[in-house]
C-alpha positions as CSV (number, residue, x, y, z in Angstrom):
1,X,112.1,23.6,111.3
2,X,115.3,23.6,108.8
3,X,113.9,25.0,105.4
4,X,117.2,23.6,103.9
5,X,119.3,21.0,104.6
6,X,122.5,20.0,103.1
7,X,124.7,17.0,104.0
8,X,128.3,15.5,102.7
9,X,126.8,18.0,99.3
10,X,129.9,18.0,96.5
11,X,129.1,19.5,93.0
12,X,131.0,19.3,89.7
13,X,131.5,20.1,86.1
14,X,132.4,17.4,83.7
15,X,133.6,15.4,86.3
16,X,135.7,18.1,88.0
17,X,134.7,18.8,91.5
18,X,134.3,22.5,92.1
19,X,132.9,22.7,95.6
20,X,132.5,19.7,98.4
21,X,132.2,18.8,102.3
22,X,128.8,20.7,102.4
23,X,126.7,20.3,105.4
24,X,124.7,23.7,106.9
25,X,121.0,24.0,107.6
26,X,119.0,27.1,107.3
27,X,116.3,27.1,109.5
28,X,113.0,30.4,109.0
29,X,114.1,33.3,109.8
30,X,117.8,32.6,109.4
31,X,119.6,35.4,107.1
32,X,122.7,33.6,105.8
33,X,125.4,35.0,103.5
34,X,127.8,33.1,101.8
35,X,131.3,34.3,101.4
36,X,134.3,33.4,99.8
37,X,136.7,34.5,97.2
38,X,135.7,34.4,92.7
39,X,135.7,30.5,91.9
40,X,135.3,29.3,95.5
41,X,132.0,27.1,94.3
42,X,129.3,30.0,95.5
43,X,127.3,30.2,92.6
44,X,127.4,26.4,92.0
45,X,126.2,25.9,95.2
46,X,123.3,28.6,94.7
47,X,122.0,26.5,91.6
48,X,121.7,23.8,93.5
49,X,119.7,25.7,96.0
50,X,117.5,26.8,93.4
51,X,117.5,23.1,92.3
52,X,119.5,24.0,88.7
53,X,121.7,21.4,89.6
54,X,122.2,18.6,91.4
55,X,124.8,17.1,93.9
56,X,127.5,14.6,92.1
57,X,127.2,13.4,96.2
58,X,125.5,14.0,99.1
59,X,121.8,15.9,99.3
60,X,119.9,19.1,99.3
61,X,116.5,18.2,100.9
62,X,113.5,21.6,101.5
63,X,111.6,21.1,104.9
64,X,108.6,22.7,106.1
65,X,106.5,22.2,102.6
66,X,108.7,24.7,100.9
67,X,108.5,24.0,97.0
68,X,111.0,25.6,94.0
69,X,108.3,27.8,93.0
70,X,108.1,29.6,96.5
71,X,111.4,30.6,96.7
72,X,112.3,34.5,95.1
73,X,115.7,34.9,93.7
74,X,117.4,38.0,92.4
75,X,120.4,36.9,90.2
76,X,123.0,39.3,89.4
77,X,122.2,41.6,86.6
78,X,123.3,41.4,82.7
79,X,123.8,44.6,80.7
80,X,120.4,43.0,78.7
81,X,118.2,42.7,82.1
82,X,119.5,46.1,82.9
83,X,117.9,47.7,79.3
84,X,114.5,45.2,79.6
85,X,111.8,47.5,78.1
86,X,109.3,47.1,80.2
87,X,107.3,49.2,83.0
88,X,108.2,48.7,86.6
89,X,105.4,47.5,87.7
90,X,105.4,44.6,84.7
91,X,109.0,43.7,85.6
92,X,107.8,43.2,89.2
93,X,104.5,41.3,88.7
94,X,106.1,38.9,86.1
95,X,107.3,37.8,89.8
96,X,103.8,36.3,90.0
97,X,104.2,34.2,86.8
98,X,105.8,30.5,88.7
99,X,102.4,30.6,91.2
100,X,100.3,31.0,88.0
101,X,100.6,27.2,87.1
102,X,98.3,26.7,84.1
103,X,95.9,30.0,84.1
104,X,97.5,32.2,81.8
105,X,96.3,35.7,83.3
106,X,97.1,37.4,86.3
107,X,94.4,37.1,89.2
108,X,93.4,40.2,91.0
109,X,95.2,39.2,94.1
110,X,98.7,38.7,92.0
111,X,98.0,42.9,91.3
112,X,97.8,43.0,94.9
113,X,101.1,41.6,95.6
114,X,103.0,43.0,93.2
115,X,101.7,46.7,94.2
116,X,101.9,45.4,97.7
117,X,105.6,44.8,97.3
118,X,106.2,47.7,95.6
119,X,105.1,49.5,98.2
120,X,106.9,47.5,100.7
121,X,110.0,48.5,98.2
122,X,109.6,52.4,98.2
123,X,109.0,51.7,94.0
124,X,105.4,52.4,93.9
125,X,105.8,55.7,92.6
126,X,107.8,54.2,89.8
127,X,104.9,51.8,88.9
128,X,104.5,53.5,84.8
129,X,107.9,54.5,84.7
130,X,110.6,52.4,82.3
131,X,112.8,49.8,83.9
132,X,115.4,50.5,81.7
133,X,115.4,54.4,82.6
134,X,116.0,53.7,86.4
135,X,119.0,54.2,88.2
136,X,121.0,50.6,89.6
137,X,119.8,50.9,93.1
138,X,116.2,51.5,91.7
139,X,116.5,48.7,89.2
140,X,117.5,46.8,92.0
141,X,114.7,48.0,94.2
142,X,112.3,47.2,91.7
143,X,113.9,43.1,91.3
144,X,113.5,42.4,95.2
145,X,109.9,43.1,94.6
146,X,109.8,41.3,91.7
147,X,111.6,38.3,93.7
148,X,109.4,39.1,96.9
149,X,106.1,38.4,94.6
150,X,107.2,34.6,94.5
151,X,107.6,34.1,98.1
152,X,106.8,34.5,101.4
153,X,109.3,32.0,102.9
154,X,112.6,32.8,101.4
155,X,114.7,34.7,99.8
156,X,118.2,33.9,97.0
157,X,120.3,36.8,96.2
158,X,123.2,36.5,94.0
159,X,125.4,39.7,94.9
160,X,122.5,42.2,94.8
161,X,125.0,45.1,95.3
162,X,127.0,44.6,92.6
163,X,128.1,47.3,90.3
164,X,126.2,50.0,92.9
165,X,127.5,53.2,94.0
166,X,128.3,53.3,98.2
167,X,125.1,54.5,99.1
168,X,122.8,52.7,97.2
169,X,124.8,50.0,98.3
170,X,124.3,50.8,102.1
171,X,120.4,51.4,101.7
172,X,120.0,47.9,100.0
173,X,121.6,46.2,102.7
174,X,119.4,48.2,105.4
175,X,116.2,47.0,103.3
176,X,116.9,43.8,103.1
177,X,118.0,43.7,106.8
178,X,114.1,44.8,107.2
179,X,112.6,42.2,105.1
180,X,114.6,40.0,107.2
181,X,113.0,41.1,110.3
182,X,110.1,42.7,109.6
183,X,108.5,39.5,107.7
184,X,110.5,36.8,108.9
185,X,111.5,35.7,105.5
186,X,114.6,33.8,105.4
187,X,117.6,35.2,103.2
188,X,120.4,33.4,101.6
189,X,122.9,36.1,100.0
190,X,126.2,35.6,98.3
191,X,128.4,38.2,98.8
192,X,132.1,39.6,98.1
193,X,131.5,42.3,100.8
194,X,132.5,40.4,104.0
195,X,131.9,43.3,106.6
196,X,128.6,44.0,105.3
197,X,128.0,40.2,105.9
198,X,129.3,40.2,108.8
199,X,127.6,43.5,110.2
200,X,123.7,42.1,108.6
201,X,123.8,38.0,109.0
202,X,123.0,35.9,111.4
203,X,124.8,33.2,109.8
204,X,127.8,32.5,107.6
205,X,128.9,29.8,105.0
206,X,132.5,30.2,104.2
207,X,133.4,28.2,100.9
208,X,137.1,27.2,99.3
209,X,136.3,24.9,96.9
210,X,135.2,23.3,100.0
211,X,133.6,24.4,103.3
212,X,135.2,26.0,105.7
213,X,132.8,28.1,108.6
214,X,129.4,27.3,109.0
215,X,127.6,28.5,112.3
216,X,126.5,31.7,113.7
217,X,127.8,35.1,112.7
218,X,129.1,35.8,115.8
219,X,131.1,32.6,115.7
220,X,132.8,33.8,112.9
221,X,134.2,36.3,113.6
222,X,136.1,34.6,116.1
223,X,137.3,31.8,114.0
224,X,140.8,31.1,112.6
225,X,138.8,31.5,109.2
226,X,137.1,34.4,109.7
227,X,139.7,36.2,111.1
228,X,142.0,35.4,108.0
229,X,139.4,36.7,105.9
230,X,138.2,39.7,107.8
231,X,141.7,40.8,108.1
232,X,142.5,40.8,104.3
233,X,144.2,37.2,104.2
234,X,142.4,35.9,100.7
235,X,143.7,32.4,101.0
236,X,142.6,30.3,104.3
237,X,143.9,26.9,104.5
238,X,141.8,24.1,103.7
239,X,140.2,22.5,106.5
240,X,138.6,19.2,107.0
241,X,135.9,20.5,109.5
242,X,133.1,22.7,108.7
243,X,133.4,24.4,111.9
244,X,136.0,27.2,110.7
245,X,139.2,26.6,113.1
């Protein structure tokens, strides 16, 4: 069952339309990445996911008794999230805070999950240790457990490699590939990097201001609008489909 569907979606600022002709589904399980070049409406489209902001036309409807608070999302990182003094293990179980509702302490079970995901994580050993003394791809490490504390049905990442050196970068991918298959949470990840989304997905939304590819990875990679991208081209012609030729 689709845990998101979107249909004839179009968002805009102050009138101005940034990003339209959005219909995709993302059913459990699905690991989709969504690709396209600075300004192509990505992160507008991931606040509407996260319900920040709604469509100026068409829908964004949740299935399967998915609600806001059960969905984890790791945004990209300021330089003042980056020095948050705090220990690890507070960063991650302030994950826990949306499913709290009106009791103002954490239950022993919320301690679970966040050590839980830590563990999951490989940041367990970091539990006393200062967020802000971390390296990126720890920091990082230790916000996907913070994210996976909210949810156990899905998954928004906003560039979560961002400003990483090569291997870190290569290591996050591979754990949240795992996560993806090892506990069938379902991922949606924006990304710049089109051959690790390509090489990790099982989906891909294409945007240009408007859509251009939506369907299986695969499928992509032999469209007219992957191939442009894959091979370097940055600006695909607009297309009035969202089937990418």
């Amino acid at each position: 069952m689709a845990l998101i569907t979107c249909r004839d979606a179009a968002f805009a600022y102050d009138g101005h339309t940034v990003v339209d002709g959005i219909n995709f589904e993302v059913n459990t399980g699905d690991y989709l990445c969504i690709v396209g070049e600075n300004g192509s409406g990505k992160s507008t489209l991931m606040k509407g996911l996260l319900g920040l902001m709604k469509p100026k036309i068409g829908s964004i409807q949740t299935g399967d008794s998915l609600k806001p608070n059960e969905i984890g999302y790791l945004p990209q990182q300021t330089s003042a999230q980056k020095d948050f003094p705090a220990s690890c293990y507070e960063v991650v179980l302030s994950g826990r805070l949306n499913s709290r509702g009106i009791i103002p302490f954490y239950s022993r079970n919320d301690r679970q999950i966040a050590i839980a995901n830590m563990e999951r994580l490989g940041v367990l050993t970091l539990k006393r240790k200062s967020f802000r003394e971390l390296s990126g791809g720890q920091q990082q490490r230790v916000l996907l457990a913070r994210a996976l504390c909210a949810t156990s049905k899905m998954l928004l990442l906003d560039e979560p490699v961002s400003g990483l050196d090569p291997l870190a970068t290569m290591d996050l991918y591979a754990t949240i590939k795992s996560l993806s298959e090892d506990t069938g949470i379902t991922i949606i990840m924006i990304s710049h990097d089109i051959q690790a989304a390509v090489s990790y997905s099982s989906h891909i939304l294409h945007l240009q201001n408007r859509q251009i590819f939506f369907g299986p990875t695969s499928d992509y990679a032999e469209s007219n609008a992957g191939k442009r991208f894959l091979s370097g081209e940055q600006h695909p012609k607009r297309c009035c489909t969202c089937t990418g030729v």
